[in-house]
N, C-alpha and C positions, 0 to 999 in steps of 0.2 A: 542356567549355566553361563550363556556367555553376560550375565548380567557381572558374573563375577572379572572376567578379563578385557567386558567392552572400553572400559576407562584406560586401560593399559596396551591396548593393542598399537604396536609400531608398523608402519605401512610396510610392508619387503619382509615383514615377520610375523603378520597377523595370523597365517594359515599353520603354521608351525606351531603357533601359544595356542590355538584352538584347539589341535590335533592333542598335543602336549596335553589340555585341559581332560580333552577326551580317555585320554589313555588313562588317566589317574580317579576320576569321576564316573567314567560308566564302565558300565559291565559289560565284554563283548560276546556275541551267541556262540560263534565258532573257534575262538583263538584268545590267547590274552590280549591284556591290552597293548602293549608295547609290539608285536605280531602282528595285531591288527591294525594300528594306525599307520605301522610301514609299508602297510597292502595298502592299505588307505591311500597314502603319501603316492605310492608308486603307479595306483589308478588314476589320479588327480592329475598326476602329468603328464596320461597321453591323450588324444583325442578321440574324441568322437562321445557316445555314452559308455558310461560303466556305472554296475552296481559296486559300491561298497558295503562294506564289513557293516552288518546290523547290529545295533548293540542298545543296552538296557541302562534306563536313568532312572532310578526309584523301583515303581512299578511302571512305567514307559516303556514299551518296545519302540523304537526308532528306524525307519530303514533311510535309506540315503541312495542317491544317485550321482555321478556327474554326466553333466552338458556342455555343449557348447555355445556360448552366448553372443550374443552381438557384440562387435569391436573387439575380437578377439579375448573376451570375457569367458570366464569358465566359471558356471553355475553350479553350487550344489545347492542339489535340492533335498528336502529330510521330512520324513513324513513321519507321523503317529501313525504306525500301525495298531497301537490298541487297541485308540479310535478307530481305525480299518476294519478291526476284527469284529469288534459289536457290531460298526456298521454292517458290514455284509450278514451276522446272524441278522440282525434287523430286515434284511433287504430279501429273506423269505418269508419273510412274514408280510413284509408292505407292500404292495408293486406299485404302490407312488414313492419310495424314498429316493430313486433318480431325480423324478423333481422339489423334491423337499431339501437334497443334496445340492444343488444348485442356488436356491434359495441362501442355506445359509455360507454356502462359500465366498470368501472375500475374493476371489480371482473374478472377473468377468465374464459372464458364462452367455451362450445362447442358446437356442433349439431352433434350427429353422428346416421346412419340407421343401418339397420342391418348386413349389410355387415363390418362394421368397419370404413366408409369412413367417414372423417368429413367432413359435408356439409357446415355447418356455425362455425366463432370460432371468437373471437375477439384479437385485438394487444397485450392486456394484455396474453391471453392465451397461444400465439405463442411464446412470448417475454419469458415466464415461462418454458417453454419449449427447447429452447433456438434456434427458427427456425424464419425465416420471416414469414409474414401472408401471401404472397403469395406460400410458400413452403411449407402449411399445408395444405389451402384449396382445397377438390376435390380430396385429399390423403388418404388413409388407415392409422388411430394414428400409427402401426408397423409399416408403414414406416420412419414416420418422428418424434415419441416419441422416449425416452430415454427407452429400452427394459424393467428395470422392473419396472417403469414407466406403460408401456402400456400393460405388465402382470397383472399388481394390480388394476388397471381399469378395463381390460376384467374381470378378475374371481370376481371382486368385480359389473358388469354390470348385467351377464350372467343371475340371477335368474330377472331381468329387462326385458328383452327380452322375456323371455314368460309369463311372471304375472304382472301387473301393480305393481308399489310399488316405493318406493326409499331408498336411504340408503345413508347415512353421515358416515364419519370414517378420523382419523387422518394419515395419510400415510407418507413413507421418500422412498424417491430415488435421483439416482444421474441423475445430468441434463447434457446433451452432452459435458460442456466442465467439466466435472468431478467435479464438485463439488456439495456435498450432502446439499437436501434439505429438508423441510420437510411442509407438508400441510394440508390443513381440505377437502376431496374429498367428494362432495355431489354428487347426481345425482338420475333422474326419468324418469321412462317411460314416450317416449313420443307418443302421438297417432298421428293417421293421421286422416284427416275431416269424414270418414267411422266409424272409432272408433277400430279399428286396429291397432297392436302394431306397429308403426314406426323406435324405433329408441329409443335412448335415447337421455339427454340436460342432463348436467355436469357443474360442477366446480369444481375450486381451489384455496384455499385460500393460499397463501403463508405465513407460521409462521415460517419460518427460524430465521427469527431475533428474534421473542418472546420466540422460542426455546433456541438461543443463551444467551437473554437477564434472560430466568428463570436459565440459568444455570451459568450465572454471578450472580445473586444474592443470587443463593446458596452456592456458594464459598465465596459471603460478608457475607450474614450470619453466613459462618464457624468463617470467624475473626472475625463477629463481637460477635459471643458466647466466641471466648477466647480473646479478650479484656474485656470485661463483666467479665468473673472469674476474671480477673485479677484485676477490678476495686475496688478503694476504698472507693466506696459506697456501700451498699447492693443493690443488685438489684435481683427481683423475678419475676416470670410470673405465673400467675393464673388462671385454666378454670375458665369463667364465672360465667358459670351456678352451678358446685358443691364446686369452690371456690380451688381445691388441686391446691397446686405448680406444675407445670410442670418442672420448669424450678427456678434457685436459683444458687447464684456465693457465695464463702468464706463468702464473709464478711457478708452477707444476714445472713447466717448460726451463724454467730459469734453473728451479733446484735439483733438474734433475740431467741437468747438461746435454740435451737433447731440443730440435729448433722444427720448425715448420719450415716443410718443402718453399724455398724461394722460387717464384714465378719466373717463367722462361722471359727471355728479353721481349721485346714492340715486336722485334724480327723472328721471335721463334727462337732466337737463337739461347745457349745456355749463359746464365750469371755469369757476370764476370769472377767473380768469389767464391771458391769451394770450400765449404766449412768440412770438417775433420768429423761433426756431430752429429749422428743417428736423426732422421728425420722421424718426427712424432708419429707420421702417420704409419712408419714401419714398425715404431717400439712397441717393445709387446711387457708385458711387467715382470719378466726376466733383467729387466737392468735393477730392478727392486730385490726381485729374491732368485734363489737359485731355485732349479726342478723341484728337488727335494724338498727345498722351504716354501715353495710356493704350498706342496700338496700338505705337508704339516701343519701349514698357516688355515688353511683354507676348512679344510676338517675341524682345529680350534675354533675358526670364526663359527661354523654351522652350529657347533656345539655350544656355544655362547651367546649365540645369535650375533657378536661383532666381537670383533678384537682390536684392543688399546693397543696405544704406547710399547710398538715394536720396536727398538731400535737397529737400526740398518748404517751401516759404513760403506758409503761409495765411493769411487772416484771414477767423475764424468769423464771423458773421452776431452783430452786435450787440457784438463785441468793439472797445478803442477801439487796439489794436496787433495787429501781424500777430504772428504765433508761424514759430517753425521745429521743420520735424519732419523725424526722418530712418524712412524705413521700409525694410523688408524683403519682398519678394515671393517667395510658393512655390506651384508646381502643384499642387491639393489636391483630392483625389475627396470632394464630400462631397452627402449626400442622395441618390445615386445621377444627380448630377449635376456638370460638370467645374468647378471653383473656384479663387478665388485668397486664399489666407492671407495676412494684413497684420497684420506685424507694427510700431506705430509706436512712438515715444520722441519725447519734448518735448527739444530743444535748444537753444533758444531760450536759456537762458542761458550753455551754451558759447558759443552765437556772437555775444552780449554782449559777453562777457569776452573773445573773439576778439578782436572790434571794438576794444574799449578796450586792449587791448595794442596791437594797430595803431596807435592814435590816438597812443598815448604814442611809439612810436618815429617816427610824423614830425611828433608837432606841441608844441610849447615847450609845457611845465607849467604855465607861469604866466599869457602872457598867451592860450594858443591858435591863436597865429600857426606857419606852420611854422618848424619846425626846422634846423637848418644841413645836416644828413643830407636831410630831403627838396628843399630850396634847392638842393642840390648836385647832383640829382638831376633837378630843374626845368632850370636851368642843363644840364646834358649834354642834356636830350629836346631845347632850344629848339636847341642843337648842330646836334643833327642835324637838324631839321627846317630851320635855317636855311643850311647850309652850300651854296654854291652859287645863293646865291639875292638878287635886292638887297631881298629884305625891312628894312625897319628896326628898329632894335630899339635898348634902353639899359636898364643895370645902373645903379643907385642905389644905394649907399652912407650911409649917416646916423648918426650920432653924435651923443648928448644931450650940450648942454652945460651945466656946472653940475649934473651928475646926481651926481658924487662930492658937492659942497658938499650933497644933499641927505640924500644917506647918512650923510654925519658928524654933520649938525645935526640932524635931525629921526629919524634912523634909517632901519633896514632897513624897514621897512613903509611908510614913506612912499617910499622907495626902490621898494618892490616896485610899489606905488600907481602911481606916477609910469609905471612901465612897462606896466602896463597901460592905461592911460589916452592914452600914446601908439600903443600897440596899438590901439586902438578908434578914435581921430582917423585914424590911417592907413588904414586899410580905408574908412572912408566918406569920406574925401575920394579918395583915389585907387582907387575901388574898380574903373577902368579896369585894374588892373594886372593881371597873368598870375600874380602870385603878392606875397605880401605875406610876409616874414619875417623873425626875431628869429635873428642870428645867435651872440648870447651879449654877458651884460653889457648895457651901452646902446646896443649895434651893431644898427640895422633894414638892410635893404636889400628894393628892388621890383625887378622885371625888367617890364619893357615889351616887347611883340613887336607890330610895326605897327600901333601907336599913332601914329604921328609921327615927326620927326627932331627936330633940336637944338631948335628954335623952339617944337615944340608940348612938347617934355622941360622947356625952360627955366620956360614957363609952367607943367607942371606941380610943379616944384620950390617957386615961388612960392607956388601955393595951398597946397602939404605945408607949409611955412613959415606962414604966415599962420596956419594952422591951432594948428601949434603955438608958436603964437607967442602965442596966448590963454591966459590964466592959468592954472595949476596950480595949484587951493588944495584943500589937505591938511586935512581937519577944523580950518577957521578957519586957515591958516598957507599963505601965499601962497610954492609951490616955483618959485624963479629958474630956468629951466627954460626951453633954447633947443634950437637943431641946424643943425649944420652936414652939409652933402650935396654927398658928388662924383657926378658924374655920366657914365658914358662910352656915346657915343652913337654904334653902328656899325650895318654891314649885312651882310646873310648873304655877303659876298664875304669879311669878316674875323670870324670869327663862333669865335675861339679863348672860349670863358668865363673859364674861368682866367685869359686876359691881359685880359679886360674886367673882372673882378672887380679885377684889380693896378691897374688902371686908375680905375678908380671910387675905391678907396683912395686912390690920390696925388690926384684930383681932392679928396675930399676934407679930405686934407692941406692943400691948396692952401685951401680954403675957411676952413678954420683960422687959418692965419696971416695970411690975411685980414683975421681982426677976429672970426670966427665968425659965427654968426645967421644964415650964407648958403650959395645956392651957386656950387659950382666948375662947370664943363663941362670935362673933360680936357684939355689940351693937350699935345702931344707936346713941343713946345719947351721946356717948365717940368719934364718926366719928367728930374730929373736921373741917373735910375740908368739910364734908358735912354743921355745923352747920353756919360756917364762910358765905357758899352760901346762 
């Protein structure tokens, strides 16, 4: 089984893809699976022993335990009781398979009376030790142990030998050929068939290498805390449960507008500088998310084992714009307490440049009015909101006139002037409208949505007039500069856009041959292309 997830296992999420493996892969005796690994889960985090949920892999019965280990390690331990169950039929039939048991167990075993003499011990034991199994058995541990070795067993035995009990403890000595080891020394009284103390049975677990291995990774952790300061991401760690920083490199500190407590003066006395900004050691990762998002985050992260690319909008304390940050959340064992790694990034200028590409595809370059792509787009929403409906509404149409005569005479920049300029008059005069747009060249058009009918449209065509009807002067040069506006004024019973935009056009038109300067309002009887169909 775990041959299938040892290659995948993430450190802060190994116990979870195991558990996880567990629920889907074996069969449990008393509950499903998914019941039983939560019982599992919920034994595993408290202390002391517990048994867990037994459960079946093939034909394997399995039972399992937790402990408590050295250096605040929590061991589980998982036994074959299959193997258990023959063995113990077998152990009416044999009364040597105690020591035949011993023999082949890989754990390091003893037998000693009271005299000190080891009666039984197995290969593992002796091998520990650093003797043959024939140069142990039948001998006194002071003869053929490593001395304080067989000090730390006696006075850790002694209270054994006259009161039943046992005793577990983490021990280090050096082994005969001089090199220091260190282990987990259990042992208990043992009785003899009368019910008289015997003797004791012992172990030893060898953790030399887990020793070695927790002290290489506390030296990775050293670099890997000053790679961290040094990186150019923010990166944070969070308790859990109350959410304070623990842990925070520069940049963290920078992107997230938040500073480290400055040191009182020579004298005691306080900095002369009061900064405006939450001291790191008070933030807690409420300035990241709120109540709510933290506990919806944090439920996502379990269930994913991490969570990406959050984005978050803040503004720090004394900042005059908000920033955008995107962070990263991971489950992280850190201090011998449960944590959250934050990893963040300043985005704020991707979603600038976001913003401004947005800007540019719906709204005209020149004067900032929308665009014919978002008009068109206006137009289909008012569509659907109006169809079905006697809401009112009207498309306007307008055309500069004399705008060529200003292109030819004065040029393109007074050209461009000019249209800006009507851009800015149309928005504050008809700033009632639903949208204001440059449909290309000297073509504006508004859309109106219950605003009025013909009556309150006519009037406001007048004042759009009026307006533009006030000079245009160009650095000292007065631009002849009028407009004419069709206008088509319907209701959500006839709410095609398309035919009201065709519609605004001939009104238009109509306004044109007019005399210009003015407006048209649609009429259907003047629509010769309609009349012609």
């Amino acid at each position: 089984m775990l041959d299938k997830v040892a290659i995948g296992l993430k450190s802060g999420t190994a116990l979870k893809q195991f558990l996880a493996l567990l629920s889907r892969e074996a069969k449990f005796v008393d509950s499903d699976g998914v019941e039983a690994v939560r019982k599992a889960l919920s034994e595993i985090g408290k202390k002391g022993e517990h048994d867990l949920p037994a459960f079946i892999v093939g034909e394997t019965r399995i039972s399992w335990r937790r402990i408590d280990g050295p250096s605040n390690l929590v061991v589980l331990m998982l036994r074959d009781i299959t193997r258990s169950e023959a063995m113990t039929r077998t152990l009416n039939d044999h009364k040597f398979f105690i020591q035949h048991l011993i023999d082949v167990l890989p754990i390091p075993i003893y037998v000693k009376n009271l005299d000190g003499v080891i009666n039984r011990c197995n290969t593992a034991f002796s091998e520990l030790i650093g003797s043959k199994l024939d140069a142990v058995l039948g001998r006194k541990s002071s003869d053929v142990a490593p001395a304080k070795l067989d000090a730390t067993m006696k006075a850790k035995e002694k209270p054994l030998l006259t009161k039943e009990g046992n005793i577990s403890d983490e021990i280090t000595f050096a082994s005969l050929d001089g090199s220091e080891k260190a282990a987990i020394f259990a042992a208990s009284t043992l009785k003899t068939p009368s019910g008289a103390i015997g003797g004791t049975i012992g172990s030893l677990i060898d953790i030399t290498s887990l020793k070695k291995a927790e002290a290489e990774v506390a030296g990775a952790a050293a670099r890997l805390t000053d790679i961290l300061q040094k990186a150019p991401i923010g990166v944070g760690i969070s308790d859990r449960e109350t959410g304070k920083f623990l842990f925070f490199n520069q940049t963290f500190i920078e992107l997230l507008g938040v500073e480290v407590e400055s040191p009182a003066g020579a004298d005691g006395a306080e900095p002369a500088e009061v900064s405006n900004k939450t001291p790191i050691t008070d933030a807690t990762d409420s300035i990241l998310l709120s109540e709510r998002y933290r506990e919806k985050s944090l439920l996502e992260m379990d269930a994913m084992g991490e969570l990406h690319d959050v984005e978050l909008r803040i503004r720090p304390q004394g900042a005059k714009e908000a920033r955008w940050l995107r962070t990263s959340l991971e489950p992280l064992p850190f201090e011998g307490r449960e944590a959250v790694l934050w990893w963040v990034a300043d985005i704020t200028k991707q979603k600038m440049a976001a913003r401004e590409l947005q800007n540019k595809a719906n709204n005209d370059e020149l004067t900032g009015l929308a665009n014919r792509a978002r008009f068109m787009q206006k137009l289909n929403h008012c569509e659907s909101v109006l169809r079905g409906t006697e809401t009112p509404a009207a498309v306007f149409l307008l055309d500069l006139d004399g705008f060529k005569q200003v292109n030819d005479t004065l040029g393109h920049a007074a050209g461009d002037w000019v249209l800006v300029e009507t851009a800015r008059r149309l928005v504050r005069v008809a700033r009632r409208a639903d949208e204001v747009a440059r449909l290309g060249g000297d073509e504006f058009t508004l859309v109106f949505v219950n605003k009025g009918k013909a009556a309150e449209m006519a009037k406001m065509a007048d004042e759009i007039l009026k307006s533009l009807a006030e000079p245009y002067v160009w650095e000292g040069k007065v631009c002849p500069i009028g407009a004419s506006i069709g206008i088509s004024v319907f209701d959500g019973g006839f709410c095609d856009m398309s035919e009201q935009l065709r519609r605004a056009d001939k009104a238009m038109y109509q306004a044109k041959l007019a005399g210009k300067g003015q407006y048209a309002l649609y009429d259907v009887e003047k629509d010769v292309d309609l009349i012609e169909e």
